[in-house]
Each structure stands twice: as C-alpha cells, then as structure tokens.
N, C-alpha and C positions, 0 to 999 in steps of 0.2 A: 091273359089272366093275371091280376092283379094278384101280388101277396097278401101275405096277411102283414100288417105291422107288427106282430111279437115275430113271426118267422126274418125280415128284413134288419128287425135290431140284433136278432141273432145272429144274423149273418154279417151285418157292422162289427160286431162284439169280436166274430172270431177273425176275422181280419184285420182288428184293432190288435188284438192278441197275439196273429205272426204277423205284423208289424214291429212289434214292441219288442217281438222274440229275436228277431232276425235283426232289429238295429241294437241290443243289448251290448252284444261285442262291442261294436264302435261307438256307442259313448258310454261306458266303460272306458275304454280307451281315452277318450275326451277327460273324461271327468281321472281319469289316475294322473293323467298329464301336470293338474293343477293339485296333487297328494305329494308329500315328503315320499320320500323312494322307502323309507321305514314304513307306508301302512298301505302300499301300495297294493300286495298279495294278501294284506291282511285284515284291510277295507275293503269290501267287494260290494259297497253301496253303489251308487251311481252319483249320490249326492256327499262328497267326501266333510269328514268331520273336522279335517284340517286343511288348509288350504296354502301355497308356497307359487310363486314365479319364478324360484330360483332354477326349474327343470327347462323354461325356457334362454333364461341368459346361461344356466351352464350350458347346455346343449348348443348353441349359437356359435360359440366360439371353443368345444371342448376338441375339436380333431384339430385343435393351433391355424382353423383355416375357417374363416368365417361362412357359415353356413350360406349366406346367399349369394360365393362363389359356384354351389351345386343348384342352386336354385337356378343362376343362370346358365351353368351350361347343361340342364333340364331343358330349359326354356329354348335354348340354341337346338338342341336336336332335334324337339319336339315339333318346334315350328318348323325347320326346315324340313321334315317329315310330314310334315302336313301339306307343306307348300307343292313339294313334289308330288305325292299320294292324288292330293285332288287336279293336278294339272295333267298328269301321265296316267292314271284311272278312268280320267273322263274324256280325254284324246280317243285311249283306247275302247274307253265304251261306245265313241260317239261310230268308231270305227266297224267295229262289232253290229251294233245295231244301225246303222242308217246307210254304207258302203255296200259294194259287192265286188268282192275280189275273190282270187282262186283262193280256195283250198277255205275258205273262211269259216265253213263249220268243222271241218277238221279241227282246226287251229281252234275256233271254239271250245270244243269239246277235251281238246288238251290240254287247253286251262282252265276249265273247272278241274278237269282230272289233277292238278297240282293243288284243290284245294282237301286233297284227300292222302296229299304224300305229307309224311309226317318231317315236321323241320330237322327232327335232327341225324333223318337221312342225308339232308347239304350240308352238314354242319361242319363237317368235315372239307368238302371242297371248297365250300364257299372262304374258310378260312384259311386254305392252302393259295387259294385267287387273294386275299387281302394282305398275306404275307410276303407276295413275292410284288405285289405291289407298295408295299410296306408303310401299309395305312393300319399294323397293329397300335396299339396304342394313341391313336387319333378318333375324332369323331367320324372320319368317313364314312366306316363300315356303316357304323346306325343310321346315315342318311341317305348316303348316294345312290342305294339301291332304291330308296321311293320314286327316285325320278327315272326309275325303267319300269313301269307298268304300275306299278303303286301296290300291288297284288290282285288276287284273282279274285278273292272276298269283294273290294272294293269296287273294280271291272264289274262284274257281275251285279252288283248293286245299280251302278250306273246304269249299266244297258237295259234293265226290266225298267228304269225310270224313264232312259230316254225315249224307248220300246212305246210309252204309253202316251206319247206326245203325237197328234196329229199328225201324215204326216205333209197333208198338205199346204200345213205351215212351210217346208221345206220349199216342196214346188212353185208354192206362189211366188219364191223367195227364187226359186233358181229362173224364171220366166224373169225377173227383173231383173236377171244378168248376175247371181252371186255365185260365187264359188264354191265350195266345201264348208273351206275356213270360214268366210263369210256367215255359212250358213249356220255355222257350229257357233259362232262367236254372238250374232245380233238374234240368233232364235233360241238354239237349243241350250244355253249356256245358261244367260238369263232365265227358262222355263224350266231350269235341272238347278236350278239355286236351295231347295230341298232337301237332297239327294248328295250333293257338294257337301252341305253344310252337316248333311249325319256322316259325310264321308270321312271329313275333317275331325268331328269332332272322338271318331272312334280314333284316327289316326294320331289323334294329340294323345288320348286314353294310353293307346297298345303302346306309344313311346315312353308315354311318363312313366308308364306301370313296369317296364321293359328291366329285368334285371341280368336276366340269365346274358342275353346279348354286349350287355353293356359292362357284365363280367368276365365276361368273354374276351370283350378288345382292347379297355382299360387298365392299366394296372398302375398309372401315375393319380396320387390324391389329388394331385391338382385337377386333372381331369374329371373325375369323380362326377356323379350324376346323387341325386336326391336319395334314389334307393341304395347305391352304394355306400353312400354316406350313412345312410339310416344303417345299413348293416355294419358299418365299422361302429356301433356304438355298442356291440357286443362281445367285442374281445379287441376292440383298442388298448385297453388298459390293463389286458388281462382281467376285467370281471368284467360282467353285464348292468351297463348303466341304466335299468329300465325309463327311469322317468324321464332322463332327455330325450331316449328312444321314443316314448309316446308322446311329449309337447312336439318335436320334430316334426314326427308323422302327423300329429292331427294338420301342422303348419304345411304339411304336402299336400291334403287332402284340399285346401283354401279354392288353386285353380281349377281341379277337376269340378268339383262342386260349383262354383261359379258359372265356369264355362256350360255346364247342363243344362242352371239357371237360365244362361242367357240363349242354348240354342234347343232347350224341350220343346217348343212350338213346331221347330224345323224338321228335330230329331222325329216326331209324329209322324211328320207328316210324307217325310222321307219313306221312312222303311215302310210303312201302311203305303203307299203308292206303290215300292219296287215290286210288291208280288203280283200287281195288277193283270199283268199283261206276259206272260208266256216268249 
C-alpha cells in the first residue's frame, strides 16, 4: 500500500528534523572552532558573526609539541591495531567456522561469553602482565594484544560472514589438492573482503576514539595520542583553552570521517551479511 504524499513528507520532515537535532553539537563545535574564544559560549549560532584561524595555528603548536606528532602516533597504533585485528579475527573466525577440532563449541561459547565480561574486570591484570613486562609507558599495550585474537566482537563477526559462504567452494578447492591455508587464503579471504573491511574500519574507530587505555599506559607527551592531546588543552595552562580544543577536535574528526566515506559500501554490506547465517 502506497502512502499518501502529505504522510511521506511528514515523515521526511521529521527525520530532517532529528537529523539536524543530533548533528547540532557537532557543528557547533565546527563552527565555535572558527569564533574568537571571547563569543564562543556566547554565540550559539551555528553560523559565527566573527570569524578567526588563530584557534587553529594556536592550537597546533600550543602544548611546545607540534600537533602532528599525536596525529602520528594516532595513526601508528591505530593502524597497527587494525592490521592485527583483521589478520588474528579472521584466522580465528576462519577456524571457528570451517575446522573441526575438540572442544570447539565449548571454546566457542567461551568467547562470546567474554563479550559480556566487563573490561575493567582485566584492568587490573592485564596491567600488572604489562608492568612486569615493562611495556608501561610505550605503545605496546594498545597494540600487541590485537594480534592474539583481535577480540571476540570481531571473531564473531567473521565467522556469521564466513558461515554464509558456500561451502563447496572449500571442497572443490580441497579435491584439487589445497590445504587449509590455501583454502582460507585464495577463497575465503578474498570472499570475506566485506566483513575485513567493516572489521578494520571499527577497529581503526575503537583506537582513535580509545582514551581511557591510552591514559592508562601513557604518561610521556611525547608519546601522547590525539585525544590525550585534546585533553591537555584543558588544564595545560591552568585554564581551559576552548577554541583550540574545538579547531583540534574538528582536525581529528578529518580521518574517521574519510575513512567511512571511503569504506560505507563495505561497511553495508558486511554487517547486513554477518547475521545471515546462524
């Protein structure tokens, strides 16, 4: 049954409307970035009456350390977080779903079960294992663990994907002499490129966005990540610098945004496949 066209524009209208509602904050935020720090709490247009780039060049260089030292080692954990995530998630998914080994729905079922333990149950051991390794203060912590299973989120994503893949793809593939590897490498790999690629793209996400952890093991500025950085621009100086804090932030926001751009078609079509197949 067709609408009516007055009920359809309504229903445009109010999704126009928590649209608008829900992105207000962040531009806002956009738009204070390019206000004097003077009309910043006291213009609450979206469209500012004065206009200034000085909240970008202070902000740049105001912690005596050029901001795209935290860009890059953002970029350094993130990717090596990614790179692990999708290579150790998808071993493990491939393992999950296409193998038969003992105890395998046990073990299954023990790692969904960790996706229901709360993190900062480990928070405690897991920091007591990087101190006596004495990877405090280094990028380790935030990366090394992606390359032991990548998580159970992840896992689990994979395997409903790979789950949904023929699987006589496989057989024809093991009749012409191929291995596991083989078969994970020239079938399932290439046909889970989907599913990788939403796997990646949350896993670049949960790093960028990652503070608590990266306050956690960090404590040299040099070291420093994007959001640490963003948060020393509130009591560096003893006061709150709002305006370079928000040209900053919008300047973080560049690669996530991007990156969506470039992988929405994948990001689709990934998750819409994982729940296919049981």
């Amino acid at each position: 049954m067709k609408r009516a066209p007055r009920t359809t524009w309504l229903i445009h209208l109010g999704l126009a409307a928590g649209a608008i509602l829900m992105l207000y904050p962040l531009l806002w935020m956009i738009s204070s970035s390019f206000k004097p720090p003077s009309l910043i709490f006291r213009d609450l247009g979206l469209w500012p009456s004065a206009t200034t780039l000085d909240n970008y060049r202070y902000g740049w260089t105001a912690l005596n350390i050029p901001f795209s030292r935290f860009f890059l080692n953002s970029f350094l954990i993130s990717s090596l977080s990614v790179i692990g995530t999708v290579i150790s998630a998808s071993f493990t998914a491939y393992a999950f779903a296409r193998l038969e080994f003992r105890f395998k729905r046990p073990l299954f079922a023990l790692m969904l079960m960790t996706l229901m333990l709360p993190g900062h149950v480990t928070l405690i051991p897991q920091y007591v294992l990087f101190l006596r390794l004495d990877w405090i203060n280094t990028f380790y912590p935030l990366w090394v663990p992606s390359f032991f299973g990548g998580g159970a989120f992840f896992i689990f994503l994979n395997v409903q994907f790979i789950r949904s893949i023929p699987r006589e793809l496989d057989e024809v593939a093991e009749v012409d002499g191929a291995n596991h590897f083989q078969v994970y490498w020239r079938i399932i790999f290439p046909l889970s490129l989907p599913a990788l690629i939403t796997t990646a793209v949350f896993a670049f996400l949960w790093s960028w966005d990652d503070f608590f952890s990266q306050l956690l093991y960090i404590s040299d500025i040099r070291l420093h990540t994007v959001p640490l950085a963003l948060r020393a621009f509130l009591d560096s100086s003893g006061e709150s610098s709002f305006g370079p804090l928000f040209a900053m932030s919008t300047l973080s926001l560049i690669p996530v945004f991007v990156l969506f751009v470039l992988a929405q078609r994948f990001l689709v079509q990934g998750i819409a496949t994982s729940g296919v197949k049981g």
